[in-house]
GUKOLDREN-427490 format. One record per residue (C-alpha): x, y, z. Coordinates in steps of 0.2 Angstrom, whole numbers, padded with zeros to 4 digits, always signed. Example, Ala and Ser with C-alpha at 12.3 -4.5 7.8 and 13.67 -1.06 7.14 Angstrom:
BEGIN
+0062-0022+0039/+0068-0005+0036/
***
This chain:
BEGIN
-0156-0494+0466/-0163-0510+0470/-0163-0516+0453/-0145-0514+0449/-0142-0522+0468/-0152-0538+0461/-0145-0538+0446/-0128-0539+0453/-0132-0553+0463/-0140-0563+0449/-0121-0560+0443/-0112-0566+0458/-0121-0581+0460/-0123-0588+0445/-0105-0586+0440/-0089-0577+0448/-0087-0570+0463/-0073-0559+0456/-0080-0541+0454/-0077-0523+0453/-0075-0517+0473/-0088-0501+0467/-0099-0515+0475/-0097-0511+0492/-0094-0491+0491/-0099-0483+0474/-0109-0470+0483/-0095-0462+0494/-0085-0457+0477/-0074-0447+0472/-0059-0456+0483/-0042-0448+0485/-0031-0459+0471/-0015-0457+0484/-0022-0470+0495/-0022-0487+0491/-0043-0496+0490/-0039-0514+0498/-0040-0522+0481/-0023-0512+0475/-0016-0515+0492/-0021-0532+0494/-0020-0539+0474/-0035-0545+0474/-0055-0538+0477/-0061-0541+0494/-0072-0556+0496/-0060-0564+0483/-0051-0574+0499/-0050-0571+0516/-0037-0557+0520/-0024-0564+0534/-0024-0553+0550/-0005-0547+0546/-0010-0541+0531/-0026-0534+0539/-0012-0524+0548/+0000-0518+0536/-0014-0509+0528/-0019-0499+0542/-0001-0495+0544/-0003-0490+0528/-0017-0478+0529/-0011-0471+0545/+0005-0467+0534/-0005-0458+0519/-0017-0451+0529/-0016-0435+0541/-0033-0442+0546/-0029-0456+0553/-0017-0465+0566/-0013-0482+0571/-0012-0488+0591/-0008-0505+0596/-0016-0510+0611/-0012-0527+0615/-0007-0542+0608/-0013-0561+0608/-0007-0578+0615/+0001-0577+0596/+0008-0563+0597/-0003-0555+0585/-0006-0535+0586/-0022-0528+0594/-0024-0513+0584/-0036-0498+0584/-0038-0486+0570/-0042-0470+0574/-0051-0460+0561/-0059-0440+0561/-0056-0427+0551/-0036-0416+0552/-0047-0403+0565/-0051-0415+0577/-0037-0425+0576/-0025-0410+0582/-0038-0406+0594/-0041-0424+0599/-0034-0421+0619/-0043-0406+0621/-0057-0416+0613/-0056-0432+0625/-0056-0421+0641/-0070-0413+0639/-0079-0432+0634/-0071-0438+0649/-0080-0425+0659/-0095-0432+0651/-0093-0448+0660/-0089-0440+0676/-0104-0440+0687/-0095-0424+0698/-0099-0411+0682/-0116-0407+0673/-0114-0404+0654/-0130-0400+0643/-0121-0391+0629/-0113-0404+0615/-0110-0394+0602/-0094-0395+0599/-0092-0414+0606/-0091-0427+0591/-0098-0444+0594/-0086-0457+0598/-0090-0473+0590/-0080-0490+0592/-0080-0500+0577/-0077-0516+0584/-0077-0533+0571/-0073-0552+0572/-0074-0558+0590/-0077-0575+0581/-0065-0580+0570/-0074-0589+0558/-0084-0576+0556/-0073-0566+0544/-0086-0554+0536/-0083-0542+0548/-0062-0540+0546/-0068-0537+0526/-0080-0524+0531/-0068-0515+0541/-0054-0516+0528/-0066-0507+0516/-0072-0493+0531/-0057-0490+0534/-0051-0483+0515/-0069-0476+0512/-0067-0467+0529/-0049-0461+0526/-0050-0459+0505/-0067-0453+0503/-0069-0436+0496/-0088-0437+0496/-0095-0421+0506/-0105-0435+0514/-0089-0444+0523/-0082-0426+0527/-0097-0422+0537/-0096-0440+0545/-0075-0436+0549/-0081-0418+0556/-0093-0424+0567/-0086-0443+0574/-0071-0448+0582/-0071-0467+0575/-0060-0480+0583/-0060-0495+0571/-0055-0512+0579/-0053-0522+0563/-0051-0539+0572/-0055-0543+0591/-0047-0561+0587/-0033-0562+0576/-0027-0581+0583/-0044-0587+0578/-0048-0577+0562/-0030-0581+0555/-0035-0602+0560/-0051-0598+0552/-0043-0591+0535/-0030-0603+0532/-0044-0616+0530/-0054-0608+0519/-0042-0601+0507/-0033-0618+0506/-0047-0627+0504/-0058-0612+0492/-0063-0620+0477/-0061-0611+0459/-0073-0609+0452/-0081-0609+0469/-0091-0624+0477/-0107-0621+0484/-0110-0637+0490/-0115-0638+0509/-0103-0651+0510/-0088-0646+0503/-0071-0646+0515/-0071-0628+0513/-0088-0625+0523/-0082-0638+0535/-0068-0633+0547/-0057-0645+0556/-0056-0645+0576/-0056-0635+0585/-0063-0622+0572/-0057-0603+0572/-0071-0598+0582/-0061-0595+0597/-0044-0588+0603/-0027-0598+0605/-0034-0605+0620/-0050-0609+0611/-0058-0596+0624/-0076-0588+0618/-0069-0570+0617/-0086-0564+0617/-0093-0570+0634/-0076-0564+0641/-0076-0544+0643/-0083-0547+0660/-0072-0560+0666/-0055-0554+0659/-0046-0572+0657/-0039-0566+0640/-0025-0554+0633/-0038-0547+0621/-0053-0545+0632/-0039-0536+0644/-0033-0524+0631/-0050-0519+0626/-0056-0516+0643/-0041-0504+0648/-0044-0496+0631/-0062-0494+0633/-0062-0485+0650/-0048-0473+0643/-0062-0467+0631/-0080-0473+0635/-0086-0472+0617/-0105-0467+0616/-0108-0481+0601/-0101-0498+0601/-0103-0510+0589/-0102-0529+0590/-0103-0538+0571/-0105-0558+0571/-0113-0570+0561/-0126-0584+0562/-0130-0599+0550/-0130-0599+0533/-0149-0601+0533/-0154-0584+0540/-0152-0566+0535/-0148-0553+0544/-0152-0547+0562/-0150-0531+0572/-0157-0524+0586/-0167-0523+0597/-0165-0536+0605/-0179-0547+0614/-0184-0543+0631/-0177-0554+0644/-0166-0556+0657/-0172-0553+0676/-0188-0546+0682/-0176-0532+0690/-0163-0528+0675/-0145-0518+0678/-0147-0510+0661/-0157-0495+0659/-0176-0497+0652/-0169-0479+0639/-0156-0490+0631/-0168-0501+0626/-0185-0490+0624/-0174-0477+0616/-0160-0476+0610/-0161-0495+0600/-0175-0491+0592/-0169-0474+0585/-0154-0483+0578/-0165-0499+0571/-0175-0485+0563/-0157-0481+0552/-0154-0499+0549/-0170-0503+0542/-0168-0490+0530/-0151-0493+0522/-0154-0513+0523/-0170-0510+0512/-0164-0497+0501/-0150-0513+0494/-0164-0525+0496/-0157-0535+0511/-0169-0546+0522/-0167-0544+0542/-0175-0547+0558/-0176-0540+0574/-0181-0544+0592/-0182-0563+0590/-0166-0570+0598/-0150-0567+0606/-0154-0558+0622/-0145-0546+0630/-0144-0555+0648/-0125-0557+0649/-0117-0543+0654/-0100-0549+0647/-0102-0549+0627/-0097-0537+0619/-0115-0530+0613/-0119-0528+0631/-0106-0523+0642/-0104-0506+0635/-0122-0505+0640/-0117-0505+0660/-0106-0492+0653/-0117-0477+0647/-0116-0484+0629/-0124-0490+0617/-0119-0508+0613/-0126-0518+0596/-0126-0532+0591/-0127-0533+0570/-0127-0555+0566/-0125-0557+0546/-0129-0575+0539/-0112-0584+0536/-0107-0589+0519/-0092-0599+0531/-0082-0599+0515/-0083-0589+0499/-0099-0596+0492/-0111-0607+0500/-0127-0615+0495/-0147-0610+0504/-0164-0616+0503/-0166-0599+0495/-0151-0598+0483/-0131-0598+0484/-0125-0585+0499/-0108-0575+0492/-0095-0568+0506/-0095-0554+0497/-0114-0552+0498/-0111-0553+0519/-0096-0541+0518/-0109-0529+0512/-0122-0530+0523/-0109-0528+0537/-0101-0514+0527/-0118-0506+0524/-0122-0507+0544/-0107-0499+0547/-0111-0484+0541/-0129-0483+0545/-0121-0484+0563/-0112-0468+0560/-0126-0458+0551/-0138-0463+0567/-0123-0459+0579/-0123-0441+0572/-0140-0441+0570/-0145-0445+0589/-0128-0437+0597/-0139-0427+0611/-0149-0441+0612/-0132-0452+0617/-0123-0437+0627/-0138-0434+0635/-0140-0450+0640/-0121-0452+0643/-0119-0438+0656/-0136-0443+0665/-0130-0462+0666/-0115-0462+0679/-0126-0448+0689/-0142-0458+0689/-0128-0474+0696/-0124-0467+0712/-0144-0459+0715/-0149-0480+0713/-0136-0482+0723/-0142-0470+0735/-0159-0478+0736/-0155-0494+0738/-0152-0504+0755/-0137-0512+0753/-0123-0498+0756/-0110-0509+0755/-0103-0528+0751/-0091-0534+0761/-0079-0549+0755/-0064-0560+0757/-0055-0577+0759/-0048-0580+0775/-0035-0591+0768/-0033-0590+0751/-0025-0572+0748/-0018-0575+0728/-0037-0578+0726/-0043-0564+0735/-0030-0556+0724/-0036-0562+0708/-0054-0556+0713/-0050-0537+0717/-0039-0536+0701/-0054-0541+0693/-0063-0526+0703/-0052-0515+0697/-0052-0520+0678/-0071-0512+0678/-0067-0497+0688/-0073-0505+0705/-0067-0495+0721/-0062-0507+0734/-0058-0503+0751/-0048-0516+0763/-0055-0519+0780/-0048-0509+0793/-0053-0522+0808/-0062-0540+0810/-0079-0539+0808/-0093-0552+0811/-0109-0556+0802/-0120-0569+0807/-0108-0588+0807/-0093-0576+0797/-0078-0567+0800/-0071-0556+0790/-0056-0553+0794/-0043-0537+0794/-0028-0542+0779/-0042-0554+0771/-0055-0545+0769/-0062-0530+0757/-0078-0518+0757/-0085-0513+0740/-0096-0498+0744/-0112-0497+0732/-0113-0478+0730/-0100-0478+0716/-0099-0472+0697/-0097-0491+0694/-0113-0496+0703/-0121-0505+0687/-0107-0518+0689/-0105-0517+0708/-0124-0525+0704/-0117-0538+0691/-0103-0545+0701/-0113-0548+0717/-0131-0547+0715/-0140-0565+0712/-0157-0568+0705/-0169-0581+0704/-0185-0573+0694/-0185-0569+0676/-0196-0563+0662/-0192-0578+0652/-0186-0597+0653/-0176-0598+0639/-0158-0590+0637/-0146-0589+0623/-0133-0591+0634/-0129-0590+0652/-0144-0585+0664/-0131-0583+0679/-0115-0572+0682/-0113-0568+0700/-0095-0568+0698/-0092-0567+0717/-0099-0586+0717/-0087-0590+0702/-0073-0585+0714/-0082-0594+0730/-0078-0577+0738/-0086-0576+0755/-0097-0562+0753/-0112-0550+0760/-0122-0536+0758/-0120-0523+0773/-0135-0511+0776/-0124-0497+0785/-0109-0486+0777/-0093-0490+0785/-0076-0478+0785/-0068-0481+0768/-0047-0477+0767/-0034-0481+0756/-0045-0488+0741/-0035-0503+0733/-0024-0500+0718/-0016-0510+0704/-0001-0507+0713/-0006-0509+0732/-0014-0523+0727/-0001-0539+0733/+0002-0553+0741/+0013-0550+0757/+0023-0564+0765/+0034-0568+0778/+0051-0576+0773/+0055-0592+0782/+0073-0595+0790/+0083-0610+0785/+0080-0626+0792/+0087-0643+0796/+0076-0653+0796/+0058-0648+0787/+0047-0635+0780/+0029-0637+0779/+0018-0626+0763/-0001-0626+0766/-0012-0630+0754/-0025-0617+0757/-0018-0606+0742/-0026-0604+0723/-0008-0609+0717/-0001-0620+0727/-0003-0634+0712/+0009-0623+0703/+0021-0623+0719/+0020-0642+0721/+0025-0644+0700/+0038-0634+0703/+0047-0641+0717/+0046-0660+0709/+0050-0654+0693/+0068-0652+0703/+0064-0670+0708/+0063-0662+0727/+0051-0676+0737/+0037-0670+0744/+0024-0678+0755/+0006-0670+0759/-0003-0672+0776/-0020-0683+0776/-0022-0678+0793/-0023-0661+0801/-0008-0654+0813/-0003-0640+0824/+0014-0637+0827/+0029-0625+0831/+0032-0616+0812/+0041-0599+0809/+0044-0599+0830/+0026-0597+0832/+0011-0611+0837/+0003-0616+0816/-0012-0627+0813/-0012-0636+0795/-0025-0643+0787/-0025-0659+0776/-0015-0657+0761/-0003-0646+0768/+0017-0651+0758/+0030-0658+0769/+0049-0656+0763/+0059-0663+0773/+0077-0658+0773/+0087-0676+0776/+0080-0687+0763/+0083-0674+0749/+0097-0676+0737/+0102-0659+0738/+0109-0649+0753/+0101-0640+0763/+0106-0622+0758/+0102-0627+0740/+0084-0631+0744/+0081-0616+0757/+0085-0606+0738/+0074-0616+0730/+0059-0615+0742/+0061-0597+0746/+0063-0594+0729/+0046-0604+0724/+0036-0594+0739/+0042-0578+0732/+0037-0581+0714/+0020-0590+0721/+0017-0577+0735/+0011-0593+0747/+0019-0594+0764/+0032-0608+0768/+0035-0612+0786/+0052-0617+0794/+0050-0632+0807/+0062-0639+0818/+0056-0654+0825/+0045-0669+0820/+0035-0667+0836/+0016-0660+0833/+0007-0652+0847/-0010-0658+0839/-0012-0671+0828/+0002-0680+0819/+0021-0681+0819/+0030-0678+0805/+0037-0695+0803/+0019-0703+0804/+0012-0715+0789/-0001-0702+0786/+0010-0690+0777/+0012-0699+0760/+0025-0695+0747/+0017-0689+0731/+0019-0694+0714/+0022-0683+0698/+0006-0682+0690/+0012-0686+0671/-0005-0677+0663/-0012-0681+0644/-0027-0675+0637/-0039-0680+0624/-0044-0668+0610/-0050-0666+0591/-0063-0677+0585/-0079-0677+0595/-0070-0667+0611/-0077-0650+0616/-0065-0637+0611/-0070-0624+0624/-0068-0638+0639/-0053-0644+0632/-0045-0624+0631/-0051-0619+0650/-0040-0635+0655/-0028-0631+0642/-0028-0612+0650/-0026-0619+0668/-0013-0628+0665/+0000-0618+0658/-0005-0599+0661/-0011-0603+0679/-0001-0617+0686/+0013-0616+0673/+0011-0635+0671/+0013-0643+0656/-0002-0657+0646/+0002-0667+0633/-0015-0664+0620/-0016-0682+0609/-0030-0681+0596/-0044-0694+0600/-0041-0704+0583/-0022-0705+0589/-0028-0715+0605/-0027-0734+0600/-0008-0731+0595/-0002-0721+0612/+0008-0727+0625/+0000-0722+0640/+0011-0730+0652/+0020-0713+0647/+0004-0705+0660/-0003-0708+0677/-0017-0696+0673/-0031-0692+0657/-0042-0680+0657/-0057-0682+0647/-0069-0666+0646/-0086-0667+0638/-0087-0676+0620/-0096-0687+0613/-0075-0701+0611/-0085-0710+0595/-0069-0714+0589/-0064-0723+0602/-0068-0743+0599/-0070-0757+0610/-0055-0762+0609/-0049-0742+0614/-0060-0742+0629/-0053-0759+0636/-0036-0750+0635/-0042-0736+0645/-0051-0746+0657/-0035-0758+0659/-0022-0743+0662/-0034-0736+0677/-0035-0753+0684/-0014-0751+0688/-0017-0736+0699/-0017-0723+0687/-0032-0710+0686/-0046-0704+0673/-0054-0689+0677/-0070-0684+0668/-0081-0667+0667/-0099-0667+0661/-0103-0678+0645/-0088-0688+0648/-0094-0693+0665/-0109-0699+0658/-0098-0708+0643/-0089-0714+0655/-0104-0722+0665/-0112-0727+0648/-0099-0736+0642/-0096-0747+0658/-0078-0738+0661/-0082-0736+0679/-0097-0746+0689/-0108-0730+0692/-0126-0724+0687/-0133-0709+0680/-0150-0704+0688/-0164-0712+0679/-0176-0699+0668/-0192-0696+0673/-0207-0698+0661/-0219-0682+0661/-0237-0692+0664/-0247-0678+0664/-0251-0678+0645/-0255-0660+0645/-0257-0653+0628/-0249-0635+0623/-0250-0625+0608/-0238-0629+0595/-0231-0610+0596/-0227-0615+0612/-0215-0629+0610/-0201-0619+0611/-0202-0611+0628/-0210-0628+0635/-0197-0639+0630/-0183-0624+0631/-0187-0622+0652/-0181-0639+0655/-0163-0636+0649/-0151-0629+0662/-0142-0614+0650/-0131-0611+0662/-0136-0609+0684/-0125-0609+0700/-0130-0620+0714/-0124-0625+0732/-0114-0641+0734/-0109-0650+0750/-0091-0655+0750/-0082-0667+0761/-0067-0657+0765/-0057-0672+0772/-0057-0680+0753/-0041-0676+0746/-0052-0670+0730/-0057-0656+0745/-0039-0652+0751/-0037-0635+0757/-0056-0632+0756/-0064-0623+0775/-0082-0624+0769/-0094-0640+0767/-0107-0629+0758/-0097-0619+0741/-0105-0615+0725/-0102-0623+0708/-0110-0618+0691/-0122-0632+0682/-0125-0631+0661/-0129-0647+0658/-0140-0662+0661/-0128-0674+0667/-0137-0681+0684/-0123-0695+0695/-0130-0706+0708/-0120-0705+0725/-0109-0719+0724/-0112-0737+0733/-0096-0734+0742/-0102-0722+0759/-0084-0714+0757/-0083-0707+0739/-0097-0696+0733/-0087-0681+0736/-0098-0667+0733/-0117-0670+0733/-0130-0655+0728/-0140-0648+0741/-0156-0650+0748/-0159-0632+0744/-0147-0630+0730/-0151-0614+0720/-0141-0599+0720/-0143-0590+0704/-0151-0589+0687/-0163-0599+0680/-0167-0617+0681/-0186-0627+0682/-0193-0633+0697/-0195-0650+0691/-0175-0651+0687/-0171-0645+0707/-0184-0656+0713/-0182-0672+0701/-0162-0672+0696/-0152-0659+0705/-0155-0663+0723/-0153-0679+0721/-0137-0681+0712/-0120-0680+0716/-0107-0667+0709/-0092-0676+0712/-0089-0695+0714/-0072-0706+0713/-0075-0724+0706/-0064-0737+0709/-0056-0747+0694/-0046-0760+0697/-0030-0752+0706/-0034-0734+0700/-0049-0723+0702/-0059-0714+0690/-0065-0694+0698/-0082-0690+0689/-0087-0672+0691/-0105-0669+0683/-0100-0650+0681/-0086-0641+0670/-0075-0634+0688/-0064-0624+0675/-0079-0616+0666/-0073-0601+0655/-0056-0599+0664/-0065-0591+0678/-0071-0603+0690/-0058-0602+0703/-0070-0607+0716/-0069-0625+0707/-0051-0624+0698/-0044-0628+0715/-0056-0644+0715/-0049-0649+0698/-0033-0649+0701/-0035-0656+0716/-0038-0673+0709/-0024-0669+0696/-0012-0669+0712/-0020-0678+0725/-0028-0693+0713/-0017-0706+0719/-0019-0703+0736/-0037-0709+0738/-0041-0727+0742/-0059-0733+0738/-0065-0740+0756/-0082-0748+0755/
***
């Protein structure tokens, strides 16, 4: 066998990679000739070219057609409009059986009923592929699966059909494989180029990667910013497969990985010791043989952790599956050069192909084993739960309901019961009160990620993460929040439905309406109303009045509208308004004089007419794509504002008098000359602002944009000496992967408008360290002196950088300002704790004078 896989190879890659398809599946022979193999479907043999997601589709239609074995379920679609398909495949018994088949795998996953007999259960396995887009084995793989599955005649596949229900999800991310494919098919050489350098290895900006809104989709299944992450959730608690399968791939120069992974994470870990002792190694024990009986090199245990809780090799494991992770070298076209010889996509398709069906044969193999573990899971939940101190967490915003909103749909995306607060209650300097506040009790099925979305930790087993060491998503939403050690009455648990935003309608005024600014989406209500050229001023002081007939205090940045200098009448603008706080859910309030009882008039010079802000955006070339798509995201799915994207190398011919607001979020701006930066700096300096996140602040500060400093580094003196095999953890604990920390906040900066708290969190991946400002007034948010909250970060970066530095500073620049924030506020779409902050200096930038 391993002979004729060699000598194959010496075919492929040392002439065309144009080749009979008995490759890939010669072994499950016979096949039933009715059915189309992808090559007949397709015209061409897989691995030839990349196979475009719409055709990806029509062929599943098209076994789901000819086959009685399979069927065809769209569960979503993407920002594109792309179908979110799931196969599913089993043989003609099980599939008239499948209801009656699910109920009883449901009870399975109910921790009320005790099953030990499986015998009549198949496994259910979720074939999942391509969560990156330019990593297009994966779709090939499952193009090939899904004809061997449903055209194989081989006793061998009708065993596997008898005893699995198997639900084949061809492509997690049509929008970016489809980017992905169009480059490399336009650009595929013939005869093929292996060179390295070739365009066809080389993607443009922002790559295929991502989704539309050049989202990560696999660090998103525990966030749930994205259609596709949302689809796949709802459909995965509708079946809570045993196996789930995750397949990537990694640079050209490796081979091929699977688990286990390492061990790391927290001293404490939410995901059971058996998923990794166990059941891993049982599977592993599979892979390893059908990767050596086709000769393929692999490794395990060396690299990407299973930390997050959010990809999608590891958030089946709070689930009572069994989540892996296959990573297959990338030929990142169709043939690409290695110190070790030319790399074929058809070569990778196999290994993906061949590790799909060594999943399969170990899921049937170990099906007690997972059952087993499956009924004990959800059972073993609520007994931790049971144990454990914390009985309870209470939380809520006592302003902000659309966010307090935004977190319990969350809750209820992973099956969290939430419970709303029946009357005030008081902890320590907090209240919580009845309307705004929730109860999550502990002693849940969900308990796993009751733990994930609130429990912090500062302790680990190692110092070096392959992503994110921190996901208290509680702090992500800077939801007030705390553990309660007693059981308190639960009622009327919170539903997708009863889950709103209730307001009062406001009665028709003559002469003003105020809107606070202590809501999520007041931004979006703001764009909304000048987009219908309404003038609108914002408070810079705080007032208490008479509003909706009843005494009202207002913070800073609450909207003022009056009625006589609009140049509509007023029945016309009591629509609109009403209108806008029904679509927005924020409360408006009716006032009927200009006298305050605390604080100012309405008439006063500290309620200041604000301008449009006229928003463009730099992208391509040296921009990060992922910081560019969070603000991308905001703008238009949250706020429902539009931002004009121009390509950096478009820059030096833009009129930018056409904006009073760029946003630069990290890069590294190389294609921007001299001669470019002195534009920039010119345009700030007539009143208009810049507004930088991470490496652009430090771009910013580097190349003399703004007058500001970046903390200076300190030298390690000590001289110590390690062992070289060391140098990857020493040198690794200094990076900040990703870490939440405490901030304090001056709330009466307009950066801080409709912010309560002085002390909020804000999450820190990066090295960039700001000097508080010369000016006393405009370092808006500074770090803490005891500034961690979660995750992993050295003592030597708290101590030397992070207390030390500011988060947020404004810089004067002529007329305008530049806002610096050292952290990415719109980190993966999820940070609404810090979206508000953003957009904040998106509405409010032209309000703030520099006083020294």
């Amino acid at each position: 066998m391993k002979k004729k896989f060699f000598t194959i190879i010496l075919f492929i890659l040392t002439q065309s990679i144009v080749f009979s398809q008995n490759y890939y599946f010669e072994e499950y022979a016979p096949f039933n000739k009715n059915i189309p193999s992808p090559e007949e479907f397709l015209g061409y043999a897989i691995g030839d070219f990349h196979t475009r997601h719409d055709l990806v589709i029509s062929y599943m239609e098209k076994l789901a057609e000819l086959s009685d074995k399979a069927s065809l379920k769209v569960i979503g679609k993407t920002n594109e409009n792309r179908k979110l398909v799931i196969l599913t495949i089993t043989s003609l018994e099980n599939h008239k059986n499948l209801t009656s088949i699910k109920e009883k795998h449901l009870q399975v996953v109910d921790e009320n009923i005790d099953i030990t007999d499986f015998t009549d259960l198949p496994v259910f396995i979720n074939l999942a592929y391509n969560v990156h887009g330019n990593e297009p084995s994966g779709t090939e793989a499952a193009l090939l699966a899904a004809y061997t599955l449903v055209a194989s005649e081989n006793p061998t596949v009708k065993k596997y059909l008898d005893n699995t229900i198997i639900f084949l999800e061809p492509t997690i991310n049509p929008d970016g494989r489809d980017r992905f494919t169009n480059w490399v098919n336009s650009f595929k050489g013939t005869p093929p180029i292996a060179d390295k350098n070739d365009i066809e290895h080389n993607e443009g900006w922002p790559r295929g990667r991502t989704n539309h809104y050049l989202f990560d989709l696999n660090r998103d299944l525990l966030l749930a910013v994205q259609p596709e992450s949302n689809a796949r959730l709802k459909w995965f608690h509708e079946w809570y497969p045993n196996v789930v399968t995750d397949f990537h791939e990694m640079s050209t120069t490796s081979t091929f990985f699977f688990e286990p992974k390492p061990l790391s994470a927290s001293l404490n870990p939410v995901t059971p010791d058996e998923n990794y002792t166990s059941l891993t190694f049982a599977f592993a024990k599979q892979f390893s043989e059908d990767l050596d009986e086709i000769g393929s090199l692999y490794f395990t245990k060396e690299k990407y952790d299973a930390t997050y809780p959010g990809y999608g090799s590891t958030y089946g494991d709070l689930q009572g599956s069994l989540a892996l992770l296959f990573e297959q070298a990338a030929a990142r076209g169709h043939l690409q050069e290695t110190t070790t010889g030319n790399l074929s996509f058809p070569f990778t398709i196999r290994n993906q192909f061949v590790s799909t069906f060594a999943t399969i044969n170990a899921a049937i193999k170990n099906k007690d084993l997972l059952y087993s573990y499956q009924n004990k899971f959800f059972k073993n939940a609520i007994e931790q739960a049971s144990e454990s101190k914390i009985k309870a967490y209470v939380f809520g915003d006592n302003y902000d309901q659309n966010r307090n909103k935004a977190f319990l749909d969350l809750l209820l995306k992973h099956k969290i019961k939430a419970y709303p607060l029946d009357k005030d209650l008081k902890l320590k300097n907090n209240t919580y009160k009845k309307g705004y506040a929730y109860t999550v009790p502990t002693k849940q099925k969900e308990y796993l990620m009751v733990r994930t979305i609130f429990e912090t930790y500062n302790k680990y087993r190692d110092s070096v993460f392959y992503d994110a060491s921190s996901w208290s998503v509680a702090n992500f939403y800077n939801m007030k929040y705390a553990p309660l050690s007693k059981d308190i009455a639960y009622k009327n648990k919170i539903t997708p439905e009863s889950n709103t935003v209730k307001i009062d309608k406001c009665s028709l005024s003559e002469y003003a309406y105020l809107i606070p600014w202590d809501d999520y989406y007041a931004p979006a209500l703001l764009h909304k109303l000048q987009e219908k050229n309404i003038i609108v001023k914002t408070a810079v002081e705080p007032i208490t009045t008479i509003a909706n007939e009843t005494e009202v205090s207002f913070s800073r940045g609450t909207l003022l509208i009056p009625v006589s200098i609009q140049n509509i009448d007023k029945d016309t603008l009591f629509s609109i308004i009403n209108t806008l706080s029904e679509q927005y859910k924020i409360q408006v309030y009716s006032v009927n004089t200009g006298y305050s009882l605390k604080g100012i008039d309405l008439g006063s010079t500290n309620f200041v007419t604000l301008k449009q802000p006229k928003v463009m955006m730099l992208v391509k070339g040296g921009v990060s794509a992922y910081e560019a798509g969070e603000v991308w995201h905001l703008f238009e799915k949250r706020m429902q504002m539009p931002i004009v994207k121009v390509p950096e190398r478009l820059f030096y011919k833009t009129d930018l008098h056409r904006y009073n607001v760029i946003v630069m979020v990290s890069g590294s701006y190389s294609l921007l000359s001299e001669k470019d930066k002195e534009k920039l700096k010119n345009w700030i300096s007539l009143g208009n602002t810049l507004i930088t996140t991470r490496t652009a602040s430090s771009w910013a500060i580097k190349n003399k944009i703004v007058e500001e400093n970046l903390l200076d580094w300190v030298k390690d003196t000590t001289k110590s000496r390690f062992n070289y095999a060391d140098s990857r953890a020493v040198i690794g604990k200094q990076s900040i992967g990703g870490a939440i920390f405490e901030i304090d906040l001056d709330i009466t900066h307009p950066i801080a408008y409709g912010y309560h708290d002085l002390k909020i969190p804000i999450y820190k991946n990066n090295k960039v360290f700001i000097s508080p400002t010369k000016s006393r007034f405009s370092t808006v948010a500074k770090y803490t002196e005891n500034p961690h909250i979660d995750g992993y970060v050295s003592p030597e970066n708290i101590n030397n950088y992070i207390k030390k530095s500011a988060a947020i500073i404004v810089s004067k620049v002529g007329n305008g300002r530049t806002i610096l924030f050292a952290d990415n506020p719109n980190f993966r779409g999820a940070w609404y704790g810090t979206n508000k902050l953003f957009m904040n200096a998106i509405s409010f930038g032209s309000l703030i004078k520099i006083p020294y």
